[in-house]
C-alpha positions in Angstrom: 0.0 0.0 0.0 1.1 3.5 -1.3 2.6 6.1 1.9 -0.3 8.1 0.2 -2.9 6.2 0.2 -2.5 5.0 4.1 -2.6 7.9 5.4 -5.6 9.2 3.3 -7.2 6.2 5.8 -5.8 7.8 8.9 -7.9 10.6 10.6 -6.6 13.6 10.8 -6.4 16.5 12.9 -8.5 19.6 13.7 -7.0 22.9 13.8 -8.2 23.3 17.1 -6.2 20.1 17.9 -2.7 21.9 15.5 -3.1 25.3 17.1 -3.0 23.3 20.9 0.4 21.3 19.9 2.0 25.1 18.7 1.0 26.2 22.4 2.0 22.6 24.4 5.7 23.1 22.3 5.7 26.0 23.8 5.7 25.0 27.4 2.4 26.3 28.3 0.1 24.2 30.6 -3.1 22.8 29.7 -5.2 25.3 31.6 -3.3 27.8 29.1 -3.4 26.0 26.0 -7.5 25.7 26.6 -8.1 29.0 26.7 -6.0 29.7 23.8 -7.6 27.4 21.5 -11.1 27.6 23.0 -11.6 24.3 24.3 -11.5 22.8 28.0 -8.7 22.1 30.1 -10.5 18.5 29.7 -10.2 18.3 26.5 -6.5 19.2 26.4 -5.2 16.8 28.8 -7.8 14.2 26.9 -5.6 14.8 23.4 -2.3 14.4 25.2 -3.2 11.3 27.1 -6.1 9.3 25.2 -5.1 10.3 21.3 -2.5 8.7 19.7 -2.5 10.9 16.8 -2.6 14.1 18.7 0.3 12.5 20.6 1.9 11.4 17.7 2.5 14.6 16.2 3.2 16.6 19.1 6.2 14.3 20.1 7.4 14.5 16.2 6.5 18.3 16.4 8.8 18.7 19.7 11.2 16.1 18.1 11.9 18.6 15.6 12.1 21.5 17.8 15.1 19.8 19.7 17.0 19.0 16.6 16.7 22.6 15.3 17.6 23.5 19.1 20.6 20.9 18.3 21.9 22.3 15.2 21.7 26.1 16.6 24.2 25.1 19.4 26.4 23.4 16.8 26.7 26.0 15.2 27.5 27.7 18.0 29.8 26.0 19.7 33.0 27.0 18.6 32.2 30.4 19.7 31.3 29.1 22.8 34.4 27.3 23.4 36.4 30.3 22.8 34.6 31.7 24.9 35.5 29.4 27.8 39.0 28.7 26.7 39.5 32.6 27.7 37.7 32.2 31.4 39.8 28.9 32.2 42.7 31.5 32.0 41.2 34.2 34.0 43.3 35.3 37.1 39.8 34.6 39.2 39.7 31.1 40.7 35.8 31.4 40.6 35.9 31.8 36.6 38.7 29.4 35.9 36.4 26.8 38.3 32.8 28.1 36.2 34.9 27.4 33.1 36.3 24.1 33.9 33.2 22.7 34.9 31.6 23.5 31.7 34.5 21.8 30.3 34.0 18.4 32.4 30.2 18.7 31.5 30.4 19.0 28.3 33.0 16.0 27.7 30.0 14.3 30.0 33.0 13.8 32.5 30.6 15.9 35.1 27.2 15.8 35.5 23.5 15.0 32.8 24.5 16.7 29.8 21.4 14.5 27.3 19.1 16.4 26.2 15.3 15.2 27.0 14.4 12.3 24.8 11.3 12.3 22.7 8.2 9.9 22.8 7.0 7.7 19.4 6.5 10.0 16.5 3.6 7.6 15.0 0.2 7.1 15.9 1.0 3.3 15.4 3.7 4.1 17.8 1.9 5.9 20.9 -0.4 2.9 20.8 2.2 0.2 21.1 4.0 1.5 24.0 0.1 1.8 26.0 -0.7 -1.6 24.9 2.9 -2.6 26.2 2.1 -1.4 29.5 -1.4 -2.5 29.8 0.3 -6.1 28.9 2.9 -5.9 31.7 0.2 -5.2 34.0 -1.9 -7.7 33.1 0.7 -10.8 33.1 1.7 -9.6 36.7 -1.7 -9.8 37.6 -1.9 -13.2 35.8 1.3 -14.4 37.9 0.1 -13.2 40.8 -3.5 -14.6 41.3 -1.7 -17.8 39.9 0.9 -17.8 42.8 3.5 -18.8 40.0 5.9 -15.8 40.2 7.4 -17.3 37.7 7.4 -14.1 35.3 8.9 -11.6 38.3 12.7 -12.2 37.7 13.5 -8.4 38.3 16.9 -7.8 36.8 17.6 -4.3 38.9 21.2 -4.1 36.8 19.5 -3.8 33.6 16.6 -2.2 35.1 14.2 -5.1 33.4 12.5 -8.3 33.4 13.5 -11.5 32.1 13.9 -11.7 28.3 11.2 -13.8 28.1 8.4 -12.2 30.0 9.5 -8.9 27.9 8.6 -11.4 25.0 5.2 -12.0 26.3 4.9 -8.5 26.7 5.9 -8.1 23.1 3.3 -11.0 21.7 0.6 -9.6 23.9 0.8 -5.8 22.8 1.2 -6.9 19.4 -1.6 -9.0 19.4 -3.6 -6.6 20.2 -2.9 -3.7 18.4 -5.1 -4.3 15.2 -8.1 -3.7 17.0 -6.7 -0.9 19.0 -5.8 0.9 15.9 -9.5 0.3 14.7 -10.6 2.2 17.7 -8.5 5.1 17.1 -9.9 5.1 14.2 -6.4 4.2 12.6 -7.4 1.1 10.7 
């Protein structure tokens, strides 16, 4: 099937919905973003938790907006750098210090330096990683009431379950998503 013709399948959405995503990139909070595009707080927090389009595009919208953010500092950076290059020689001890420690951060020898990572850029996307969830949920649930445990291997090193209870997740999710793209009206 053509890129065209799939997405001619795939509701789209309102400018209400559009102008909300400009004002959420923004920063602004729900409340805000209502009254902007004339709609409820309700409905606002409804589009950024319960549709996967609406969630779809504002993650690809804010994707973008980092990677321009990106490309800016690039381009500044040697600038920058000469910038600090000039402070680590300063005769005060509290520049040279400012100066190093941008330094150490920004080999990632000090501190966070990642930028925020985005969420799934697709409808198709948004909806796996709920129905992954829900799945996890539901087979510890399953383990549980059965006593069998068997599924709990907690591997706090990697910060995950077994490989093959993240496989049932997988088959689960998967398994379901057909019919949970129908009711997004995605089919």
């Amino acid at each position: 099937m053509s890129e065209t013709a799939k997405s001619d399948k795939i509701r789209q959405l309102n400018q209400e919905q559009l102008n909300a995503i400009e004002h959420l990139i923004q920063g602004r909070s729900d409340r805000l973003v209502a009254e902007a595009v004339g709609v409820s707080r309700q409905t606002v927090w409804s589009w950024r938790n319960d549709d996967p389009i609406f969630v779809a595009e504002l993650n690809r919208q804010r994707s973008e907006m980092w990677r321009e953010a990106r490309e800016r500092l690039k381009s500044l950076a040697n600038r920058a750098l000469d910038a600090v290059e000039v402070q680590l020689d300063s005769s005060d001890p509290k520049t040279t210090l400012a100066a190093a420690k941008y330094i150490l951060q920004g080999t990632k020898l000090l501190g966070d330096t990642d930028l925020p990572k985005g969420g799934p850029t697709t409808a198709e996307a948004v909806i796996m990683d709920r129905l992954r969830i829900e799945a996890q949920r539901e087979l510890i649930e399953d383990d549980k009431k059965n006593k069998s445990y068997s599924i709990l291997e907690f591997d706090p090193l990697r910060g995950e379950y077994e490989s093959s209870f993240n496989d049932r997740i997988e088959d689960l999710a998967r398994s379901r998503l057909k019919k949970a793209m129908a009711e997004a009206g995605l089919s």
